[in-house]
C-alpha positions in Angstrom: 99.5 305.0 87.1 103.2 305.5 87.0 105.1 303.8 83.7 107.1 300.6 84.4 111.0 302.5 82.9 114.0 301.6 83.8 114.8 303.2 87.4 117.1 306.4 87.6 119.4 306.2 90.2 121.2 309.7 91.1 124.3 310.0 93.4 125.3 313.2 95.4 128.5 312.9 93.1 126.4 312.9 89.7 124.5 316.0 91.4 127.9 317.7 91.7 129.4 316.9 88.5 126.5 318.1 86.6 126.5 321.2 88.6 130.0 321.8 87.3 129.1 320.7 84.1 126.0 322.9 83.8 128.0 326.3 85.0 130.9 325.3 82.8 128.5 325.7 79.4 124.5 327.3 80.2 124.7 331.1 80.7 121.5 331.2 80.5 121.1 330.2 84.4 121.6 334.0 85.3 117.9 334.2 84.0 116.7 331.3 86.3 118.2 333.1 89.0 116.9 336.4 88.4 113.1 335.2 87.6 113.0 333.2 90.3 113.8 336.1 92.4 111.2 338.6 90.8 108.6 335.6 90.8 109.3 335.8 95.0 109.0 339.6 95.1 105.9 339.8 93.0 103.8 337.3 94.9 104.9 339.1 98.3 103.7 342.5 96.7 107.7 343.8 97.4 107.6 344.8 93.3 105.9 346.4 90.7 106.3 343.9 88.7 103.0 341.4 88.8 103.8 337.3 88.4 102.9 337.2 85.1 105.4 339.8 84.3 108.5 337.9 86.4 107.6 334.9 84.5 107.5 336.2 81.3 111.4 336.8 82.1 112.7 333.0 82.1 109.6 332.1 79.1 111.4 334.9 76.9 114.8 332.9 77.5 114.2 329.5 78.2 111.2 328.8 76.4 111.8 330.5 73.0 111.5 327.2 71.4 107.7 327.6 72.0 107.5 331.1 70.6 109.4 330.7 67.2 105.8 330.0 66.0 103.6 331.9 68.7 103.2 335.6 69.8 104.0 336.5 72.8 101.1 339.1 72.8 99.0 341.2 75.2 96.2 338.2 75.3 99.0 335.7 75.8 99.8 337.7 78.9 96.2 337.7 79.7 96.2 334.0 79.9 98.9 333.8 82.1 97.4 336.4 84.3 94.0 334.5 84.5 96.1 330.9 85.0 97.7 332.4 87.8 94.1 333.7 89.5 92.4 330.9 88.7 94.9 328.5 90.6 96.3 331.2 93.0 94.8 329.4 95.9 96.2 326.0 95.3 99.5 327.2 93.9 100.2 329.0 97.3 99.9 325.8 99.4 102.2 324.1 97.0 104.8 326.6 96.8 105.2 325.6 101.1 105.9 321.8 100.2 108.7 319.9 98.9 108.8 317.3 96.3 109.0 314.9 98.8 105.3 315.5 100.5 103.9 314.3 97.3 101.1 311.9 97.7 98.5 310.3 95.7 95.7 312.5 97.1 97.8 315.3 95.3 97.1 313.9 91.9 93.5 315.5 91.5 95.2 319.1 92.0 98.5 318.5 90.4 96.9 317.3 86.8 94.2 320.2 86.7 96.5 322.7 87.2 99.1 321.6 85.2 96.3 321.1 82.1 95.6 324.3 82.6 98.8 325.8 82.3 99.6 323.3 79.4 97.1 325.0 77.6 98.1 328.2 77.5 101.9 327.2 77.4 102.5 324.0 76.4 104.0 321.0 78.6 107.4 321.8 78.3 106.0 325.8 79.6 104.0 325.0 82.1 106.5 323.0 84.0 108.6 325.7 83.9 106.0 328.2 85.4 104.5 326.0 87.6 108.5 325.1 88.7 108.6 328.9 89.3 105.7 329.2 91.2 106.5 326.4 93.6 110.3 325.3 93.1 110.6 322.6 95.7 107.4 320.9 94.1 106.9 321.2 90.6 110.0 319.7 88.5 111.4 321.0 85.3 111.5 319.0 82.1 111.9 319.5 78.0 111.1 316.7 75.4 114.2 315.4 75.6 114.3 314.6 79.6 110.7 313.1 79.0 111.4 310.8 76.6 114.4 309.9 78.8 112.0 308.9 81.6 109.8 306.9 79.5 107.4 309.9 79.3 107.4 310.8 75.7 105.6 314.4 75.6 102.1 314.2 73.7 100.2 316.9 71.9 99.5 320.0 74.5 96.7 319.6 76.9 97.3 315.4 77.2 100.8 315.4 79.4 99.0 315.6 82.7 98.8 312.4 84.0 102.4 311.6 82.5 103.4 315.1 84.4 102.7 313.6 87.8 104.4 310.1 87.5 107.5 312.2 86.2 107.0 314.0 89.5 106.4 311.0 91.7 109.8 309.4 90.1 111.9 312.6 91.3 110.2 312.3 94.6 112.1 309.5 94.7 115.3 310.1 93.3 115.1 313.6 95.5 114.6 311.2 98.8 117.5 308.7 97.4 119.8 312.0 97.7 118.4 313.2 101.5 116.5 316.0 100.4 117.7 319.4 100.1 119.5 318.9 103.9 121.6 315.9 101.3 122.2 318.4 98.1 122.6 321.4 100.4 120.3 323.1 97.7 116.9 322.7 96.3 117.1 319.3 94.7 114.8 320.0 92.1 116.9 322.4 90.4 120.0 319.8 90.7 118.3 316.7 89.5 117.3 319.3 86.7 120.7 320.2 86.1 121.8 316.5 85.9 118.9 315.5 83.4 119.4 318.7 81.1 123.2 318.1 81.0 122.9 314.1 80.3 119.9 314.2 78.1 119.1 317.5 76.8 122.6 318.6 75.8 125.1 315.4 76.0 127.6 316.7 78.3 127.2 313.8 80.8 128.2 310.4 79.3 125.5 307.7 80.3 127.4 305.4 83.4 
């Protein structure tokens, strides 16, 4: 059951000041760009890259936080692999939805496979892969934008449930803004923007 916090309300103006705001000062958005890319290429077969490998490209950059600690190893990549094959089936129909077509019935699905991938990757991780793997229905977070929900991040493999009342929250700040026909751009990524900016980083002065 979603946490009683205090709402956050995003405008389309907030979306576009944090968009100036993150491409003012994060470089590293060149990576997102370019793994989401190979991500697309590899799961239509148009490269010889496989998934794990494309996603391995934004981990190695924005995840190095996890892997101060970790190796990024041949049976790390095997884990990936087998998250990937294990949930291929379910992460195909949700790479065709937007945030907005989330439902309760979706819970089941949403908290297994994130688990999963929590698992191997930790929560902050596996949103990012799972974001990845279907952008317009898995949001990104870190520890920081968590907390700032209300959601502060437990020890890996006990985020799940907290995972899909962060998502059910963006459904409904994504709605608020009209959707990706509002943004004019997957609103994911913006609201993302916004959050890391205000709360990650301290660019964005609280209103």
């Amino acid at each position: 059951m979603r946490k009683s916090i205090k709402p956050h309300t995003l405008t389309v103006q907030d979306i576009q000041v944090a968009r100036q705001t993150f491409e003012a000062n994060e470089p590293r958005d060149l990576f997102y760009r370019a793994a989401t890319e190979l991500v697309a290429l590899a799961l239509d077969g148009k490269t010889s890259l496989s998934v794990a490998e494309a996603l391995a490209v934004l981990l190695q950059t924005w995840n190095k936080m996890f892997y101060q600690y970790r190796r990024f190893d041949s049976q790390h990549f095997t884990d990936i692999e087998r998250l990937i094959s294990n949930h291929y089936s379910t992460l195909t129909t949700f790479r065709q939805r937007p945030i907005e077509s989330l439902g309760h019935e979706d819970e089941a699905k949403v908290t297994q496979v994130f688990k999963s991938f929590e698992e191997v990757l930790g929560p902050v991780g596996a949103a990012k892969c799972l974001h990845l793997l279907a952008p317009r229905f898995f949001p990104l977070w870190d520890r920081a934008i968590a907390d700032a929900y209300g959601f502060p991040l437990k020890r890996k493999g006990y985020n799940a449930e907290q995972y899909f009342s962060f998502m059910e929250i963006l459904k409904d700040q994504s709605e608020n803004l009209g959707g990706e026909q509002g943004i004019g751009r997957n609103p994911l990524k913006a609201i993302d923007e916004y959050n890391y900016c205000r709360y990650t980083k301290h660019w964005i002065k609280s209103r």
